[in-house]
Gaussian input, Z-matrix of N, CA and C with variables (Angstrom, degrees):
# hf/3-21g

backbone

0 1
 N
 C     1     B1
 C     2     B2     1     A1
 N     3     B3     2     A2     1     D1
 C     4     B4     3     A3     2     D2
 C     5     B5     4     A4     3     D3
 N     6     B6     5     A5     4     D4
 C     7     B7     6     A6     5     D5
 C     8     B8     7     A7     6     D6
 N     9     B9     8     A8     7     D7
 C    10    B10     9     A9     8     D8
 C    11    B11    10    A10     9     D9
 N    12    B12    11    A11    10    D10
 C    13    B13    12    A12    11    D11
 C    14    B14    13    A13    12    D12
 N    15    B15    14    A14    13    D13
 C    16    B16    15    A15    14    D14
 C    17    B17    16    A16    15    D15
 N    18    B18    17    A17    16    D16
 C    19    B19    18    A18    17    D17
 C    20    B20    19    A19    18    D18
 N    21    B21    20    A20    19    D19
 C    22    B22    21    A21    20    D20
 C    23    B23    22    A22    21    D21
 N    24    B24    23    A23    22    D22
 C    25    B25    24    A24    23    D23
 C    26    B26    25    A25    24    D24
 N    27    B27    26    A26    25    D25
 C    28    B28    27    A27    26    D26
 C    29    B29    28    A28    27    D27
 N    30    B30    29    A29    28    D28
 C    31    B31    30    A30    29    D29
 C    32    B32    31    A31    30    D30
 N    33    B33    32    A32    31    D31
 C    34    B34    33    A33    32    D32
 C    35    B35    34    A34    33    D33
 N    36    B36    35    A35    34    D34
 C    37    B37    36    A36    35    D35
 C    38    B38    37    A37    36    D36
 N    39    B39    38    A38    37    D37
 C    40    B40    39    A39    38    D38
 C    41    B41    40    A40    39    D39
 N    42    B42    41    A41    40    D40
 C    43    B43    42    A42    41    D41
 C    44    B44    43    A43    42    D42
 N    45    B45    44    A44    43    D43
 C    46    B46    45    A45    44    D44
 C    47    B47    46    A46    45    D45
 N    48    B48    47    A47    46    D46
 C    49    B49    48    A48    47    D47
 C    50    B50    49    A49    48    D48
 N    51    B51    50    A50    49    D49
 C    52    B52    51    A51    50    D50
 C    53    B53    52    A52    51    D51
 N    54    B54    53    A53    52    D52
 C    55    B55    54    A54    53    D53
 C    56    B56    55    A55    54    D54
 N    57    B57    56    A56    55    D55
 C    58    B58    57    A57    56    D56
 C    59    B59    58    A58    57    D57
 N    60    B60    59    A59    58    D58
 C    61    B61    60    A60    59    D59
 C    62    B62    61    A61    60    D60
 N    63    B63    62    A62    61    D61
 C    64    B64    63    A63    62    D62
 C    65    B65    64    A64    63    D63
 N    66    B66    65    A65    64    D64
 C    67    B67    66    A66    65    D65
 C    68    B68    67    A67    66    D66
 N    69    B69    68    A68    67    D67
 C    70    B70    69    A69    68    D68
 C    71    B71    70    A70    69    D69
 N    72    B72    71    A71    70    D70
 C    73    B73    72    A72    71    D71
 C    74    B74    73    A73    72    D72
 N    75    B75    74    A74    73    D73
 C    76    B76    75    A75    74    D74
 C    77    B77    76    A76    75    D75
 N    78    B78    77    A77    76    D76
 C    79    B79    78    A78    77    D77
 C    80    B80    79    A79    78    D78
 N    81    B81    80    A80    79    D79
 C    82    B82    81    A81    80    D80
 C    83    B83    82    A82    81    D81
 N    84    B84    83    A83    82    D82
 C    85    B85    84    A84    83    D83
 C    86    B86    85    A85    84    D84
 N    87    B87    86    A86    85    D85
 C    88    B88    87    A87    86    D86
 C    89    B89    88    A88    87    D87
 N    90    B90    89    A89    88    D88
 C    91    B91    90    A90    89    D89
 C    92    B92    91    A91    90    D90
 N    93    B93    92    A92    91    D91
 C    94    B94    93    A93    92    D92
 C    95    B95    94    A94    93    D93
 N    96    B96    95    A95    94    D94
 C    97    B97    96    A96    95    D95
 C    98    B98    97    A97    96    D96
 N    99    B99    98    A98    97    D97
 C   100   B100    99    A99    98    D98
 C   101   B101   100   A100    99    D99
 N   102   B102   101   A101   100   D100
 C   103   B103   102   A102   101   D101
 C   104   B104   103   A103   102   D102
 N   105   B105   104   A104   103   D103
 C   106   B106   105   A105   104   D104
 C   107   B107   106   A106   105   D105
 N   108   B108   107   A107   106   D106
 C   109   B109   108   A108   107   D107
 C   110   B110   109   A109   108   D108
 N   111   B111   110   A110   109   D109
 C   112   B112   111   A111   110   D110
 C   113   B113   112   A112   111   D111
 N   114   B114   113   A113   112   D112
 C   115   B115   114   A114   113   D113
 C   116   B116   115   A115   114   D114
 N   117   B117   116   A116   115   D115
 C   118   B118   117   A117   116   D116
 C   119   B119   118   A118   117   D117
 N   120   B120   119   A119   118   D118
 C   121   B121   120   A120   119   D119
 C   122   B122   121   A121   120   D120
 N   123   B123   122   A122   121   D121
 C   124   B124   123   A123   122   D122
 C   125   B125   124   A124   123   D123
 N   126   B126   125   A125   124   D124
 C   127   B127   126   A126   125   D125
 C   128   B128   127   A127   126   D126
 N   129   B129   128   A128   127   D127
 C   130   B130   129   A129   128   D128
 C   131   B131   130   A130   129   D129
 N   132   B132   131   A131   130   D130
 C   133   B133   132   A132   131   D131
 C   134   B134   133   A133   132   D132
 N   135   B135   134   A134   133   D133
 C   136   B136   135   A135   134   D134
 C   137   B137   136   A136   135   D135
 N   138   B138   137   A137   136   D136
 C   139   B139   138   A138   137   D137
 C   140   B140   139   A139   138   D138
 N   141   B141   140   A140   139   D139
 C   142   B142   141   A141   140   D140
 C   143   B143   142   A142   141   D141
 N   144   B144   143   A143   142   D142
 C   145   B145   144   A144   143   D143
 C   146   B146   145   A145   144   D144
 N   147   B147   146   A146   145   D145
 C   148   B148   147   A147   146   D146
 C   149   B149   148   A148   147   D147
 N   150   B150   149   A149   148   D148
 C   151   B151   150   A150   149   D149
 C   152   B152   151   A151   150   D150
 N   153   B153   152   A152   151   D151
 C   154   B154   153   A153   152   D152
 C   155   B155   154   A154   153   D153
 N   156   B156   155   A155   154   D154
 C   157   B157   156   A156   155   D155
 C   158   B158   157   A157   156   D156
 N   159   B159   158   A158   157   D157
 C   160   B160   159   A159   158   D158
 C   161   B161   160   A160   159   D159
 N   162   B162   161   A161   160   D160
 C   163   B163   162   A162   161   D161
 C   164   B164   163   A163   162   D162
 N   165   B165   164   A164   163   D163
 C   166   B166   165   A165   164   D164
 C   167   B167   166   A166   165   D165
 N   168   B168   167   A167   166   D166
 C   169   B169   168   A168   167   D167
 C   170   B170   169   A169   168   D168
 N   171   B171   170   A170   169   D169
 C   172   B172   171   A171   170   D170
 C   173   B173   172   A172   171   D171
 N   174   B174   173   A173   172   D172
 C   175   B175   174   A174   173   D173
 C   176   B176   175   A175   174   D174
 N   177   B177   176   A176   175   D175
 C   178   B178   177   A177   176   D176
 C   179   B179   178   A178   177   D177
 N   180   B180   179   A179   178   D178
 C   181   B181   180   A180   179   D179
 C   182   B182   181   A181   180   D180
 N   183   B183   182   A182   181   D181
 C   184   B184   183   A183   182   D182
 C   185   B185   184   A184   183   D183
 N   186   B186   185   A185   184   D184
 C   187   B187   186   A186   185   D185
 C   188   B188   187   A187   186   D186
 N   189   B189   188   A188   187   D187
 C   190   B190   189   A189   188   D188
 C   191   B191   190   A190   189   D189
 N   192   B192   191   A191   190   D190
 C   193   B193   192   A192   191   D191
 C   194   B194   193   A193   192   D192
 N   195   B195   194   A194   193   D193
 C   196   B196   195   A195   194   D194
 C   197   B197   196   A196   195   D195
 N   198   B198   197   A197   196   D196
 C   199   B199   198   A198   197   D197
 C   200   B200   199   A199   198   D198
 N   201   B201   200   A200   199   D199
 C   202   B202   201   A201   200   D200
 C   203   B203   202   A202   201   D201
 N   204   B204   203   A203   202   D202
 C   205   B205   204   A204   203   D203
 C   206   B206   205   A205   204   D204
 N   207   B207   206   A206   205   D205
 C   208   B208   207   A207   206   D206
 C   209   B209   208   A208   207   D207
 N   210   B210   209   A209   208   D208
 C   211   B211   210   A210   209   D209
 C   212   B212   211   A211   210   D210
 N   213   B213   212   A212   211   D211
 C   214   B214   213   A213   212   D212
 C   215   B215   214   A214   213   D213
 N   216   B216   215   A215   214   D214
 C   217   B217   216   A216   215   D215
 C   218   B218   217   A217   216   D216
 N   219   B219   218   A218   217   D217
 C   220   B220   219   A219   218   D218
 C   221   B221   220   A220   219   D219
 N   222   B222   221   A221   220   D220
 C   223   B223   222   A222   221   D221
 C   224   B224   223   A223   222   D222
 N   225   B225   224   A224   223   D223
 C   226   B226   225   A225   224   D224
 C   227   B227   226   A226   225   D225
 N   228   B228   227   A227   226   D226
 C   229   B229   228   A228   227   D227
 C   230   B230   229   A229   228   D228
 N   231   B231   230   A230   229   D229
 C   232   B232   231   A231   230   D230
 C   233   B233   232   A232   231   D231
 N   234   B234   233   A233   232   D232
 C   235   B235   234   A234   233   D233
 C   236   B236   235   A235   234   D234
 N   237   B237   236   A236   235   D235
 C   238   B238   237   A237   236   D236
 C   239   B239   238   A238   237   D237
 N   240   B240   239   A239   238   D238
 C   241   B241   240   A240   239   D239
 C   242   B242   241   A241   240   D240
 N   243   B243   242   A242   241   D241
 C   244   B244   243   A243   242   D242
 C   245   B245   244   A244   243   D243
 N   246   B246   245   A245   244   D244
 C   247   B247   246   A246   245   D245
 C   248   B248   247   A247   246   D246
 N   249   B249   248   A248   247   D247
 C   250   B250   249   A249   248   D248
 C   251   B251   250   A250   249   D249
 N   252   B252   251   A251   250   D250
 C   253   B253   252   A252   251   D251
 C   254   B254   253   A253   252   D252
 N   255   B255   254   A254   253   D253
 C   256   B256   255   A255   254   D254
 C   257   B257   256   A256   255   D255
 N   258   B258   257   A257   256   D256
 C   259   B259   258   A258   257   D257
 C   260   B260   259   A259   258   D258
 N   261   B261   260   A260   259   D259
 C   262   B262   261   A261   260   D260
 C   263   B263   262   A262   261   D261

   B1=1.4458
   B2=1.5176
   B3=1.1751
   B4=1.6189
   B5=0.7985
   B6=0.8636
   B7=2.2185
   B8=1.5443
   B9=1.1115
   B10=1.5240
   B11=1.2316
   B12=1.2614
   B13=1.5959
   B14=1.5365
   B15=1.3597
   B16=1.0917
   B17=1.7332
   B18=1.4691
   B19=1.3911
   B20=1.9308
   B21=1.3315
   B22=2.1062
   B23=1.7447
   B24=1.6207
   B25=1.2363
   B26=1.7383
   B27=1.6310
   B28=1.3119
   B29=1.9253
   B30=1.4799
   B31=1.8581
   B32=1.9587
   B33=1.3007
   B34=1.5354
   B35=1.0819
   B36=1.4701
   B37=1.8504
   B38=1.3510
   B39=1.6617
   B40=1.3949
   B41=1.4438
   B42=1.6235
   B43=1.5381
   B44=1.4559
   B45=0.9448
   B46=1.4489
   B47=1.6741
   B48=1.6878
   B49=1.5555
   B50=1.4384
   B51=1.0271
   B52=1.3972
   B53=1.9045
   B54=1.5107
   B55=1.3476
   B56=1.5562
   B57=1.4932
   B58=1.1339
   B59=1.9217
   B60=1.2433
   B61=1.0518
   B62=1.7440
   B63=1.1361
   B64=1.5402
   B65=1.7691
   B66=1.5390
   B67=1.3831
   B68=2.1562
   B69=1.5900
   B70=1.5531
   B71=1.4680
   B72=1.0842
   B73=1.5633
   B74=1.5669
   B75=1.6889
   B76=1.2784
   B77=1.9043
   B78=1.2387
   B79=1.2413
   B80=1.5987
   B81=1.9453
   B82=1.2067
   B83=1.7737
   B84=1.4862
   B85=1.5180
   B86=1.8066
   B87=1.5774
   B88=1.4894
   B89=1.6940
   B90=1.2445
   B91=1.3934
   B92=1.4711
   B93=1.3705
   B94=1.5198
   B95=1.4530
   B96=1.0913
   B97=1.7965
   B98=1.6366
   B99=1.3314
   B100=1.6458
   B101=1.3757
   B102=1.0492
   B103=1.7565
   B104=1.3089
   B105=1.1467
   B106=1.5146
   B107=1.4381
   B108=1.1425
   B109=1.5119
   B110=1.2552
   B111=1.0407
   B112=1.8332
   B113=1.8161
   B114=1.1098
   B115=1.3604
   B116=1.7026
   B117=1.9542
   B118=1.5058
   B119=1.3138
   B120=1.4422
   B121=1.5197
   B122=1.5368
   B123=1.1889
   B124=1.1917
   B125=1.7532
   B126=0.9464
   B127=1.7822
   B128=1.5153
   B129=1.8328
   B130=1.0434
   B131=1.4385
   B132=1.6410
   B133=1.6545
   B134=1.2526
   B135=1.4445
   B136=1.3647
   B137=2.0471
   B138=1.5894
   B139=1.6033
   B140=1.2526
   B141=1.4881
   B142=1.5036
   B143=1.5026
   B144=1.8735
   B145=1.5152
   B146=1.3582
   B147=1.4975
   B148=1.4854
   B149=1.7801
   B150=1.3718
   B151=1.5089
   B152=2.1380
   B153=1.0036
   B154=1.5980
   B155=2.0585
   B156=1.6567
   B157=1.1479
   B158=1.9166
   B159=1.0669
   B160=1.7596
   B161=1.3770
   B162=0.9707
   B163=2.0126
   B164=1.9849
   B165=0.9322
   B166=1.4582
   B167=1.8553
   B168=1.4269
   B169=1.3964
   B170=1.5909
   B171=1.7291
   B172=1.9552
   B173=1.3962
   B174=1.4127
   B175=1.5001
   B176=1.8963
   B177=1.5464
   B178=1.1851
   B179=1.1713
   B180=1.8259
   B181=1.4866
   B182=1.5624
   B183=1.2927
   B184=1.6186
   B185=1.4519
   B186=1.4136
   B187=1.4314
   B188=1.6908
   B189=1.1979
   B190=2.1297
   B191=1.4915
   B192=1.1262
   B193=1.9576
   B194=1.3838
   B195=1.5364
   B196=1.4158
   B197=1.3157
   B198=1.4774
   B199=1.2924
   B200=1.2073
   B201=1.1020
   B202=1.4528
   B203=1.5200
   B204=1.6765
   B205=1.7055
   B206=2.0354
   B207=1.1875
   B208=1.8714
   B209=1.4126
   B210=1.6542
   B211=1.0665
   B212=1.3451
   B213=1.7522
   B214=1.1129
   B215=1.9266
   B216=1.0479
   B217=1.6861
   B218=1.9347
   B219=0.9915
   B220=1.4554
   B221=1.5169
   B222=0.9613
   B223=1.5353
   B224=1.4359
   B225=1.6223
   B226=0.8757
   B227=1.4990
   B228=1.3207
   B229=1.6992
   B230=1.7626
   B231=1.1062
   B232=1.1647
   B233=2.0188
   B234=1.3826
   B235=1.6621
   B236=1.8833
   B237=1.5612
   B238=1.5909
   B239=1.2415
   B240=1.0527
   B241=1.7920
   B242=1.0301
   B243=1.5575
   B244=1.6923
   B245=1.6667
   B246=1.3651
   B247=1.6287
   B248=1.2211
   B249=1.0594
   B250=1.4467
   B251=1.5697
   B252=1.4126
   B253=1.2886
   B254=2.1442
   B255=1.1698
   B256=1.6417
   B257=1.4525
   B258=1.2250
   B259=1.4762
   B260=1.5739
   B261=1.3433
   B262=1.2599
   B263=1.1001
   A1=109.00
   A2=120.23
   A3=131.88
   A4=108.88
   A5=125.10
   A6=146.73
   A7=102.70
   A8=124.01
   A9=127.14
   A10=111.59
   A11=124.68
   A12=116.74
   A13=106.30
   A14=120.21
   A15=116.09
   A16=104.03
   A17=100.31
   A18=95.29
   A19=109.37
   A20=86.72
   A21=90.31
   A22=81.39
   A23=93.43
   A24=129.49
   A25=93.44
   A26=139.04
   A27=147.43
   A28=72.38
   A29=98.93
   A30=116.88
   A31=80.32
   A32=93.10
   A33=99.90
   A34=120.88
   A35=110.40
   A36=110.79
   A37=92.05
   A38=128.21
   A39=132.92
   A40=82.13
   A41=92.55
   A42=109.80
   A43=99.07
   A44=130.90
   A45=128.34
   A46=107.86
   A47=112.65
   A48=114.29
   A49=130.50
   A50=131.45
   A51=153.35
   A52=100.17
   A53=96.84
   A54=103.71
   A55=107.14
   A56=137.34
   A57=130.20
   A58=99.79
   A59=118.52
   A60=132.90
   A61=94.39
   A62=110.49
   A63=130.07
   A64=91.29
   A65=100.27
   A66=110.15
   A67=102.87
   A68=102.84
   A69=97.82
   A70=99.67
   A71=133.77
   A72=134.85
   A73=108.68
   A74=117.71
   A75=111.54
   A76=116.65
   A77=108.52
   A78=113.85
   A79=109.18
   A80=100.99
   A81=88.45
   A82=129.40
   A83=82.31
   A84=99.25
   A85=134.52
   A86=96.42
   A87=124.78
   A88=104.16
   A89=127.25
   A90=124.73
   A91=128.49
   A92=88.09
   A93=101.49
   A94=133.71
   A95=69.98
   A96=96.17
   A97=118.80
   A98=117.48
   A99=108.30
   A100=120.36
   A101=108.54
   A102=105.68
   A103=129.00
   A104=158.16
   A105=133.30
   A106=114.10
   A107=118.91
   A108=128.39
   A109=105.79
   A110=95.87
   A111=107.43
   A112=108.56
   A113=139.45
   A114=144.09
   A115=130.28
   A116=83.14
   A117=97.51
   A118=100.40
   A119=132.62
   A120=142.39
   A121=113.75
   A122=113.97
   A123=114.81
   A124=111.80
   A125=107.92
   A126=114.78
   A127=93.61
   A128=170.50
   A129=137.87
   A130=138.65
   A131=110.79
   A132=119.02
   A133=86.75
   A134=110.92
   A135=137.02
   A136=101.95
   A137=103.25
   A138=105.33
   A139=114.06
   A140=108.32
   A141=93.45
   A142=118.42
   A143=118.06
   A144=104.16
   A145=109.81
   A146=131.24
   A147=135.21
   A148=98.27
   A149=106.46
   A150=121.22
   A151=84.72
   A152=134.02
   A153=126.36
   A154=89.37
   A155=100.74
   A156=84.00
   A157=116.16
   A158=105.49
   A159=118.58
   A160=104.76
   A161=114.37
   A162=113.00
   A163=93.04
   A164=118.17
   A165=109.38
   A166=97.85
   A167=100.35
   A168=96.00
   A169=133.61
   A170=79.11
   A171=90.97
   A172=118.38
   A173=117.83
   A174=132.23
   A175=105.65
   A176=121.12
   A177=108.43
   A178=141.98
   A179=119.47
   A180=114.50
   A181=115.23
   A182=115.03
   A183=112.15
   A184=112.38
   A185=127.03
   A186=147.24
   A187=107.09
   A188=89.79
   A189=121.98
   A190=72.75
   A191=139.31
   A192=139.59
   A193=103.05
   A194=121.33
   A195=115.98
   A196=128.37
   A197=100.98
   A198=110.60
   A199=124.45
   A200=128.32
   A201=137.43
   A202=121.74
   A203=95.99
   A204=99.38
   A205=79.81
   A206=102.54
   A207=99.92
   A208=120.91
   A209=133.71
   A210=148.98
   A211=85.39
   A212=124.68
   A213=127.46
   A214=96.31
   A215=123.76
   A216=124.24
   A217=84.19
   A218=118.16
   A219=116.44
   A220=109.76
   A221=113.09
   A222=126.13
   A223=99.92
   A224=132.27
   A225=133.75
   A226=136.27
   A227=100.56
   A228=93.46
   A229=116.55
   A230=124.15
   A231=138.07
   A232=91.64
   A233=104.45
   A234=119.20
   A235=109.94
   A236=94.37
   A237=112.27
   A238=105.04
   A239=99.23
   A240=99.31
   A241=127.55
   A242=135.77
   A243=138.67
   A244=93.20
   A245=132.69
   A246=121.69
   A247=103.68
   A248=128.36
   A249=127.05
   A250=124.14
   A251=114.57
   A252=125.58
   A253=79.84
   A254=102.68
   A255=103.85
   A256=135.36
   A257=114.87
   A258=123.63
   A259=98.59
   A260=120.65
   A261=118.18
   A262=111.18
   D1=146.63
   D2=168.79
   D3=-69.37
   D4=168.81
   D5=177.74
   D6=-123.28
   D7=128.38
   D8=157.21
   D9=-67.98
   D10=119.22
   D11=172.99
   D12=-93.27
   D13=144.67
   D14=-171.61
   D15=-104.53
   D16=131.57
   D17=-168.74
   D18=-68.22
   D19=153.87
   D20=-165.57
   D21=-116.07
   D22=161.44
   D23=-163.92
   D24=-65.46
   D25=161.11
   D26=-170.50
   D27=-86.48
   D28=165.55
   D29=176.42
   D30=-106.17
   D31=145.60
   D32=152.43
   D33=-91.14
   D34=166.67
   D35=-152.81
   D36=-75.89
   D37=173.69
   D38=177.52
   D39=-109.77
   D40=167.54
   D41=-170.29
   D42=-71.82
   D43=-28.41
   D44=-154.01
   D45=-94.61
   D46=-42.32
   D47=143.30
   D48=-46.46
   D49=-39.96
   D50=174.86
   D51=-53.57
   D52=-53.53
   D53=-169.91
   D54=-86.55
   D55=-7.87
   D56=173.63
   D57=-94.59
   D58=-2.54
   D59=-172.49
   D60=-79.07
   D61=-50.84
   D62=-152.83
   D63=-64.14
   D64=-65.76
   D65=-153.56
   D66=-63.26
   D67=-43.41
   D68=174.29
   D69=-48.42
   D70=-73.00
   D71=-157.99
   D72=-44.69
   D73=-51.72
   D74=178.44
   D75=-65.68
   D76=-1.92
   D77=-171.52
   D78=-94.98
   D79=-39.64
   D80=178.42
   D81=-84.11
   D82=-9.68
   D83=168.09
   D84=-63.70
   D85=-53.25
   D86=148.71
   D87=-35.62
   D88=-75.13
   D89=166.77
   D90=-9.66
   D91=-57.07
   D92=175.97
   D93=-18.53
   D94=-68.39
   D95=-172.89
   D96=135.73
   D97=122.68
   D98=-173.80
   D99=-93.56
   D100=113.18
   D101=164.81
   D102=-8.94
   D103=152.40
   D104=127.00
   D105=-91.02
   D106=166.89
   D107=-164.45
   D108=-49.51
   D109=-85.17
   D110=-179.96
   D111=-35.95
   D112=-24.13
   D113=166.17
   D114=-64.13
   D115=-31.42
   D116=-173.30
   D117=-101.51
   D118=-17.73
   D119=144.93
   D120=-46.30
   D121=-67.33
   D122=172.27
   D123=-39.92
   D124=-81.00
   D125=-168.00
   D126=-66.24
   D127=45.00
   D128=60.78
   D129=-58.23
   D130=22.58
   D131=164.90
   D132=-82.44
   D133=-80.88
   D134=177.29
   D135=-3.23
   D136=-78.81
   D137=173.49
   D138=-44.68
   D139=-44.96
   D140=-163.31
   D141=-80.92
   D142=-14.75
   D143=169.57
   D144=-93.85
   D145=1.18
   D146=160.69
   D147=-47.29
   D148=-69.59
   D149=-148.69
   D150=-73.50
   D151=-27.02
   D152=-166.62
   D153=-78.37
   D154=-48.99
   D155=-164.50
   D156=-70.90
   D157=-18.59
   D158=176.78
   D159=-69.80
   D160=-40.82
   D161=-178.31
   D162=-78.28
   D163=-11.97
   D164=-169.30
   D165=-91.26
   D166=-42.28
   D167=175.28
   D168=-65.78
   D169=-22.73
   D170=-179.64
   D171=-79.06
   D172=-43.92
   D173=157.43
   D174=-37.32
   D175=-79.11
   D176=155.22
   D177=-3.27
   D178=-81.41
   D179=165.51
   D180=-56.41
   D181=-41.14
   D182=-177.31
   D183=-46.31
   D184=-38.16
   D185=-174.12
   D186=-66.38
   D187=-37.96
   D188=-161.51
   D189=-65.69
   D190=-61.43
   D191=-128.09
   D192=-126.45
   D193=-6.44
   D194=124.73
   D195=-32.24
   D196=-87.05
   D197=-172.84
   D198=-60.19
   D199=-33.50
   D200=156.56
   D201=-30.93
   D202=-40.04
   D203=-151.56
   D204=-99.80
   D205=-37.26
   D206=-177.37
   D207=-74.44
   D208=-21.56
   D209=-177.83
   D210=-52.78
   D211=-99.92
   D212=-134.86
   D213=-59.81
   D214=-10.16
   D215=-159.73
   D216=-86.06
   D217=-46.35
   D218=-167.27
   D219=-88.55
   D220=-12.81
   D221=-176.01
   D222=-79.97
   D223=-67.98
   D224=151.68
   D225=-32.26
   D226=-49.76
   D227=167.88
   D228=-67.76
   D229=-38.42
   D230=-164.91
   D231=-64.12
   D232=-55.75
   D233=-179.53
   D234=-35.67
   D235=-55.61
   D236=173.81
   D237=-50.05
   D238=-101.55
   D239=-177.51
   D240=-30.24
   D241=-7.05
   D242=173.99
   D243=-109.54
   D244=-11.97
   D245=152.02
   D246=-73.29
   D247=-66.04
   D248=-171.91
   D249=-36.24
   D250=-38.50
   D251=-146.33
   D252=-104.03
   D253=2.90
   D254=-152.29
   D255=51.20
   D256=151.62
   D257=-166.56
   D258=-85.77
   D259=111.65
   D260=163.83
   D261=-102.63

């Protein structure tokens, strides 16, 4: 016959795991390869006129579907009120 094992609670990490945790990660990171300044300057220009020019485009369409959605609303009202007032 089988046994149900009953699933047990995760252990929290010990400080000392935690801390051999720390140093692999900065190592494999270090590995990597490091930037130099001017590189890591460079590529947040780079982000930052990506993200200016994407908020510029979104503002844009948002404006685009304004007018779209307010044209025919003002067009129409404007129509009324020049029946109303009669077409001379």
């Amino acid at each position: 016959m089988s046994q149900i094992v009953a699933a047990t609670p995760r252990k929290l990490v010990s400080g000392r795991t935690s801390l051999l945790l720390m140093f692999a990660t900065a190592a494999v990171v270090s590995a990597t390869g490091v930037m130099a300044a001017g590189e890591v300057a460079t590529a947040i220009t780079d982000l930052q006129t990506q993200t200016i020019t994407n908020i510029g485009l979104v503002v844009t369409a948002a404006f685009a579907v304004l007018v779209v959605s307010l044209v025919p609303d003002i067009g129409l009202g404007l129509a009324k009120k020049w029946i109303k007032k009669g077409a001379s």
